[in-house]
C-alpha positions in Angstrom: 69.3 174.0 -74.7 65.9 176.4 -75.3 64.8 178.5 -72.4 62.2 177.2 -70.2 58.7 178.6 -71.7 57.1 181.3 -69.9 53.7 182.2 -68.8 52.0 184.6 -71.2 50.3 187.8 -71.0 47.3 188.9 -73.2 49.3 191.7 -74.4 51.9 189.0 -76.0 49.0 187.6 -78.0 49.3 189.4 -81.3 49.9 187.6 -84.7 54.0 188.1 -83.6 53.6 186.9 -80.6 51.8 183.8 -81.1 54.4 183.1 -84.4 57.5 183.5 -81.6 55.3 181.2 -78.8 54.8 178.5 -82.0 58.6 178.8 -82.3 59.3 178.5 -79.0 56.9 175.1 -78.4 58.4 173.8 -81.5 61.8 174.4 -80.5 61.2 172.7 -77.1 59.6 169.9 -78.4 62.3 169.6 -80.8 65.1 169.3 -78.1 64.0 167.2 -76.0 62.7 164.6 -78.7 59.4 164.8 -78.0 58.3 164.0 -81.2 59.7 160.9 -80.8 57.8 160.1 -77.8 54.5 161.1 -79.0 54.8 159.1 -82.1 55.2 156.1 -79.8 52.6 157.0 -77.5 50.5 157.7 -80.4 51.5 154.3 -82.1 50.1 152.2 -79.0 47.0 154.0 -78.4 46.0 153.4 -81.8 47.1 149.8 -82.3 45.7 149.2 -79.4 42.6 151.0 -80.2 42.2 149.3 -83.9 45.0 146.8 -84.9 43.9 146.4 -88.8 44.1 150.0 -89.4 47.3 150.6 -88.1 49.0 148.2 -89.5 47.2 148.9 -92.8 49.3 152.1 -92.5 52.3 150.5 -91.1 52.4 147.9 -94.2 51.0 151.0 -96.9 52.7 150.2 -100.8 54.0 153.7 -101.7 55.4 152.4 -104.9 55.2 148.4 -106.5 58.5 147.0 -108.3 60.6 149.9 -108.1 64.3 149.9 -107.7 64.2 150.4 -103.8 62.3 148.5 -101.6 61.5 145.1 -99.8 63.1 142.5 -102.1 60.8 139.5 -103.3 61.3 137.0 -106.2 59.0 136.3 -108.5 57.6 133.0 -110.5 60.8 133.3 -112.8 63.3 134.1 -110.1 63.4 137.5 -110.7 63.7 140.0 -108.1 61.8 143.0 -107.5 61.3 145.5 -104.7 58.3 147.4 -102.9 58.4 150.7 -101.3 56.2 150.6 -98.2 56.0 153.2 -95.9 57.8 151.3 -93.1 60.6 151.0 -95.4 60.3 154.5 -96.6 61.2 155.4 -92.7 63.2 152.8 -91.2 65.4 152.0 -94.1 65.6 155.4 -96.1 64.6 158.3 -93.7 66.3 156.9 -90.7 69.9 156.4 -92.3 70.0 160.7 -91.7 69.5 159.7 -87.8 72.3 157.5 -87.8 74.6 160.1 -90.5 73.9 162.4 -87.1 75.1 159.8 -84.7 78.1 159.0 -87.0 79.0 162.6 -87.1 79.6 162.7 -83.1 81.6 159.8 -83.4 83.8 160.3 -85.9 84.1 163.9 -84.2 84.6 161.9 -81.0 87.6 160.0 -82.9 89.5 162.1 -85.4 89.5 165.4 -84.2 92.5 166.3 -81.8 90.0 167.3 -78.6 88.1 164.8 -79.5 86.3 163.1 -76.6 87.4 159.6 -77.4 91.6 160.4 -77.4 93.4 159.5 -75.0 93.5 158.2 -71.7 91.0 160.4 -70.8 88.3 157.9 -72.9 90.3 154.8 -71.5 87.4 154.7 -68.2 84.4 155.3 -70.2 85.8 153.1 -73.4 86.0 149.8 -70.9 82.8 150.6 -69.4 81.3 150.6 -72.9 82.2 147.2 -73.1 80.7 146.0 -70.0 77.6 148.2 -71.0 77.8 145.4 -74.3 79.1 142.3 -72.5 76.4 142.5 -69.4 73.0 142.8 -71.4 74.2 140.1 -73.4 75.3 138.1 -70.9 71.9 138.8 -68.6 69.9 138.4 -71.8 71.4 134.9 -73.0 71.4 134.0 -69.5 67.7 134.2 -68.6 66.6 132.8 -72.0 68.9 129.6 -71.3 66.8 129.4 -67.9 63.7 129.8 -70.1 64.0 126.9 -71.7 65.5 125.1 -75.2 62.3 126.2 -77.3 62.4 130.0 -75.6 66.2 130.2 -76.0 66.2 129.4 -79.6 63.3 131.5 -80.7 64.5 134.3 -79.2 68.5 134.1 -79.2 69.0 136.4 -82.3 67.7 139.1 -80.2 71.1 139.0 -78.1 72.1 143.1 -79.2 68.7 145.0 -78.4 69.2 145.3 -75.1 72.9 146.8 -75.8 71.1 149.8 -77.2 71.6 153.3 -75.2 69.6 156.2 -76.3 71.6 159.0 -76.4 69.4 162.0 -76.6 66.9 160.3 -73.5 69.9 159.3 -71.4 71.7 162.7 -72.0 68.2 164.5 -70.7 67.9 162.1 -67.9 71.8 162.3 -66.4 71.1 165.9 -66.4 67.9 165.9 -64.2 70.0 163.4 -61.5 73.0 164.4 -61.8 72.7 168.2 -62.7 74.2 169.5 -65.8 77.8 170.6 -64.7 78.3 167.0 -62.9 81.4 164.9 -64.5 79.2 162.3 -64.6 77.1 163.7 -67.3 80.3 164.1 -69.4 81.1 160.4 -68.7 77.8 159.3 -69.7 78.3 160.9 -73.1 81.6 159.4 -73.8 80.2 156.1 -73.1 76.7 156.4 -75.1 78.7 158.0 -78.1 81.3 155.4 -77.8 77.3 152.5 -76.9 76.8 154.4 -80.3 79.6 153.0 -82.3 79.8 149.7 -81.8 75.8 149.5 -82.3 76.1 150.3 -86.0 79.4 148.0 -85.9 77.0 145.4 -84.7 74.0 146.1 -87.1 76.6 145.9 -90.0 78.1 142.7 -89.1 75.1 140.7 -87.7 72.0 141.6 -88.8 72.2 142.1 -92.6 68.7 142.4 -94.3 69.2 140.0 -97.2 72.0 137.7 -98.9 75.0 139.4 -98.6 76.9 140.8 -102.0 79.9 142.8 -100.4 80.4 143.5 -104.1 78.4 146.2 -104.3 79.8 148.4 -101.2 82.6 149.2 -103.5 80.0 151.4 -105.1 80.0 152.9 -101.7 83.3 153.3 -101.5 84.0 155.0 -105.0 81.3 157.5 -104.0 83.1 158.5 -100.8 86.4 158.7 -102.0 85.2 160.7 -105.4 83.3 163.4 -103.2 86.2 163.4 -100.9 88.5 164.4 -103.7 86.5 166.2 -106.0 84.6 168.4 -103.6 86.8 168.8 -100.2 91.0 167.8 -101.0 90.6 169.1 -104.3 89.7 172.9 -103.4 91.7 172.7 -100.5 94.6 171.9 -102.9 94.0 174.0 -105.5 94.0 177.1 -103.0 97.1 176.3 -101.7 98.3 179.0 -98.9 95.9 181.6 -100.2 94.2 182.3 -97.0 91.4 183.3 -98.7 90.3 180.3 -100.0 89.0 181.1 -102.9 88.1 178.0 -104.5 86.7 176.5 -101.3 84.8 179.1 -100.5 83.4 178.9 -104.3 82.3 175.2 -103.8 80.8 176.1 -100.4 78.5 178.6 -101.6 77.2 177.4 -104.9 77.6 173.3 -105.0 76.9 173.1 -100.9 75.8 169.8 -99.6 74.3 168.5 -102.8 77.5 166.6 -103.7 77.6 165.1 -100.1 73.8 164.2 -101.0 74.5 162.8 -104.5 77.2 160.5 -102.6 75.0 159.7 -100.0 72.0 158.4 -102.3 75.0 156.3 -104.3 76.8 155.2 -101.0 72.8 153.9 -99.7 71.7 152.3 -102.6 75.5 150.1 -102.6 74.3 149.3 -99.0 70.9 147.9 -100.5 72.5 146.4 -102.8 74.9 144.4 -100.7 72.6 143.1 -98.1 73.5 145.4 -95.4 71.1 147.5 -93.3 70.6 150.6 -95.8 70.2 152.6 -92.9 73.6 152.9 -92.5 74.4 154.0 -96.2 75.3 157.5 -95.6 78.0 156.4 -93.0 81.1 156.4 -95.1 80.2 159.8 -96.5 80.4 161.9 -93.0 83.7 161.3 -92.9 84.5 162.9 -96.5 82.6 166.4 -95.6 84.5 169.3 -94.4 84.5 169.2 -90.9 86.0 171.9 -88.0 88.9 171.5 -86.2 87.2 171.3 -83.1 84.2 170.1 -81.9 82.8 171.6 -78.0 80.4 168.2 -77.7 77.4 166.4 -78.1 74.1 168.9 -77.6 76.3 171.5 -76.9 74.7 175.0 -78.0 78.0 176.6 -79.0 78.4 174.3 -81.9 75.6 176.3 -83.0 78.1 178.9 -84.0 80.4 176.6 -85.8 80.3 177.2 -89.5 82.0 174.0 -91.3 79.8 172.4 -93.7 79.5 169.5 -91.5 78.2 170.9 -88.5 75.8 173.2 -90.7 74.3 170.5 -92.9 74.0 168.5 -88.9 71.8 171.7 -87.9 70.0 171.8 -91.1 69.1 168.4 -90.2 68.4 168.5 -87.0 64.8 169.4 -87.3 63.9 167.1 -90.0 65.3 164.3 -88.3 62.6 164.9 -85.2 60.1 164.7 -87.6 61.6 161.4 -88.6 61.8 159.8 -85.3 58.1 160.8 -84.7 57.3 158.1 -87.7 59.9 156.2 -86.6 58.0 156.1 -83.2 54.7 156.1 -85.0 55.4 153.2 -87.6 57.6 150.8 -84.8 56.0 151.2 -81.8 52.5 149.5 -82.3 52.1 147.0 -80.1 50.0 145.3 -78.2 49.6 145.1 -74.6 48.6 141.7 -75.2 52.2 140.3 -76.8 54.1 141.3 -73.5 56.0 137.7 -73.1 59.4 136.3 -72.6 61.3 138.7 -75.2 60.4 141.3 -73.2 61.5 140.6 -70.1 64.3 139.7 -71.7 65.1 142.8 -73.3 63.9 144.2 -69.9 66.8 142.4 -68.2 69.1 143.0 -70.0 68.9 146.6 -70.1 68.1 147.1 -66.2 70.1 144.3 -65.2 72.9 143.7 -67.4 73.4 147.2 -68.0 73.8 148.7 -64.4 76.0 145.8 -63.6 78.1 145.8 -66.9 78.9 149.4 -66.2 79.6 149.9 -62.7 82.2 146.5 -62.7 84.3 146.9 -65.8 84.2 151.0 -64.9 85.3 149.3 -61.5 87.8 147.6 -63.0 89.3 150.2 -65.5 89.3 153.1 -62.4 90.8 151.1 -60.0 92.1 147.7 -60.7 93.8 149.7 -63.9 94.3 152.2 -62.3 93.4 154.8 -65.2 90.6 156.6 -62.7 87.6 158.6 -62.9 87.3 162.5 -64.1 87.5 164.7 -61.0 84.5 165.0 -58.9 83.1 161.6 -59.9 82.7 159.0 -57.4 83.3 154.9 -58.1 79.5 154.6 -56.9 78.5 157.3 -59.9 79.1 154.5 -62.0 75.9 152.6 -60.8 74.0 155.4 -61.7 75.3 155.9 -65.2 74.5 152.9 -65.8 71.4 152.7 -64.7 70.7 156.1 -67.0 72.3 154.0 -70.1 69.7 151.6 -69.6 67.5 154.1 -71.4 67.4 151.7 -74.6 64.7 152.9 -76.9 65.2 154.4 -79.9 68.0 152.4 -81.1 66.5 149.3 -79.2 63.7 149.7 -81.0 65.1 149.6 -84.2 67.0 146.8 -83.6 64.1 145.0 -82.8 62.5 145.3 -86.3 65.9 143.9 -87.8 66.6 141.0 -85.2 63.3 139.3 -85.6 60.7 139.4 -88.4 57.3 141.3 -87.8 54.9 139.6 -85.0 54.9 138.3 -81.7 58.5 137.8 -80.7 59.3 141.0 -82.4 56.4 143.3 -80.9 57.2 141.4 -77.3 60.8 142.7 -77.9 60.0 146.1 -78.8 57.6 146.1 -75.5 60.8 145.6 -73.6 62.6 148.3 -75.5 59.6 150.9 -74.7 59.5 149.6 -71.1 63.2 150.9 -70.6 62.0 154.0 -69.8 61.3 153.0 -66.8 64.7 153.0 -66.5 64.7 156.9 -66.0 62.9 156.3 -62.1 65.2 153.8 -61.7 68.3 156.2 -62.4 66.2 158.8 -60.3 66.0 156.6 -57.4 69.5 155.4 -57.2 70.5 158.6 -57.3 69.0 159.9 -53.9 69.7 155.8 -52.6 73.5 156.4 -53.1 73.0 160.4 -52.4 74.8 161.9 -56.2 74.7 165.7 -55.5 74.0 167.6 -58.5 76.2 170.1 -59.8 74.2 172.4 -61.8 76.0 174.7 -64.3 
């Protein structure tokens, strides 16, 4: 994580100095996805402000009947696609977003320290679940008690309230619990773990168009031709020659621009096939060269790892915060006015079903299992993870605009997704209630 900024002196201000303070800010902003937050912040103000111009912007036609784009048919049947801006960033931009959160998992999975082996992912693994099967359950629940015509306007909703933000819970479990508490650890097991079965859900249940699995063999021929042209294929060809030659050669002069090729050919098959083209560039992380180690989500000494996977992840790293700020900017817009059922809804089933999903299958899997908790952590920690993975947000939020199509119900449920921030004084409250002491280091 960046140092904490500190105060100036006039003596610091020369043209250096204020280039190394710019650095800094950005830097600290950029950690803590700030961006993020001030594209949302931005986004209500100015809705809020003056709803025709901002969804003038939201709704903007970058290019007409192109070859990517929101599909429409015309008088003869024929299809044809426009490029808008909100489809620019939520289908295009944002599938680098989830390429990042696919990396930790597949990390998480393959690598032999990875943090999902083992019995030591068992605890956190069933409390994912319950951090799925409680929101649900909370969510369905309370629209049932809403009423018929509530319950069936709203039911394909069900999965935005499953959502944990990982970046906002991470920062969060830190301030309660303190960064060297086991808890912390935990809590990134389970969001990285919340993670995966989020883009297993998006693929399976909320396609964006007739489906034509056809075309994800396109995806899969690109994925296994850059795997075999660009990383078994040097690998092979050097043979025992510690010096890699031929790897080394592809590193430096072809770099990530295969990977990218793929990725483009990969996304457009996921376009094509009526699945969420956000997660296009999913099968390709798995065909880039990757260390054999990993030291764990936001952790600064990955910095140092040089594997072209990690490095095109840190290349990225920076563009992708300028992607989540239009990502905030362009999704949440809404009015103070649409607050309604779905968003109590998606409240309650992120502070509700959340918490409760957590703490009684992590219950379950520590001590009815018997598999336990990492050393240091007590049963009651669990309340307060879950509470933290309540944080639903960003993935929440995007969600939302694929579970429902644009206006009220969908702007109620993404008030419900921006409300779960409120989930962070929750977390901070529980945690002096049920007296967590922080571990700091």
């Amino acid at each position: 994580m960046v140092a904490p900024l500190k105060k100036l002196k006039y003596s610091d201000l020369t043209s250096k100095g204020i280039l190394q303070l710019m650095y800094r800010v950005w830097n600290f902003v950029a950690s803590y996805s700030l961006l993020l937050i001030i594209g949302a912040v931005l986004a209500i103000f100015w809705v809020n402000a003056d709803p025709h111009s901002y969804h003038d912007l939201v709704d903007l036609v970058l290019v007409d009947d192109t070859f990517v784009g929101i599909p429409y048919r015309d008088e003869n049947g024929i299809i044809h696609r426009t490029l808008t801006l909100h489809f620019l960033v939520n289908d295009i931009l944002m599938a680098f977003f989830f390429a990042i959160a696919a990396k930790e998992v597949w990390e998480a999975v393959i690598l032999k320290n990875g943090a999902l082996r083992g019995k030591k992912a068992a605890t956190p693994l069933i409390a994912t679940l319950g951090g799925m099967v409680g929101p649900v359950a909370v969510y369905l629940g309370m629209a049932v008690a809403m009423g018929p015509v509530i319950y069936a306007s709203v039911t394909n909703g069900w999965a935005i309230p499953t959502a944990t933000d990982i970046a906002f819970s991470y920062l969060v479990g830190r301030i309660v619990f303190g960064a060297g508490h086991p808890a912390v650890r935990f809590l990134l097991l389970l969001a990285i773990a919340d993670d995966a079965l989020g883009l297993l859900i998006l693929a399976i249940f909320y396609p964006t168009g007739e489906l034509a699995p056809v075309w994800l063999l396109l995806s899969l021929f690109a994925a296994v031709a850059v795997y075999l042209l660009f990383n078994l294929a040097p690998r092979l060809l050097d043979g025992d020659n510690t010096l890699r030659p031929v790897s080394s050669w592809v590193r430096k002069h072809l770099s990530f621009w295969p990977y990218l090729l793929a990725g483009a050919v990969s996304w457009y098959g996921f376009q094509q096939s009526g699945l969420h083209p956000a997660l296009g560039l999913l099968p390709i992380v798995p065909t880039i060269p990757h260390a054999d180690r990993a030291f764990g989500l936001f952790s600064e000494a990955e910095q140092y790892l040089t594997d072209l996977l990690n490095h095109i992840e840190h290349k990225l790293k920076h563009f992708v915060e300028v992607i989540l700020f239009f990502f905030g900017l362009l999704n949440a817009g809404v009015e103070f006015s649409v607050i309604s059922e779905p968003t109590w809804l998606v409240l309650g089933g992120l502070l509700i079903g959340k918490p409760l999903g957590i703490a009684l299958f992590g219950w379950f899997a520590a001590y009815g299992l018997k598999l336990g908790l990492p050393a240091g952590m007590r049963g009651l920690d669990l309340v307060v993870v879950g509470c933290v993975a309540a944080i639903g947000f960003t993935v929440a939020l995007f969600v939302a605009s694929v579970a429902f199509e644009p206006g009220p119900i969908q702007d109620a449920a993404k008030m419900g997704a921006l409300m779960s921030f409120g989930a962070a004084f929750v977390s901070i409250i529980a945690g002096k209630i049920l007296r967590v002491e922080k571990q700091n280091g």
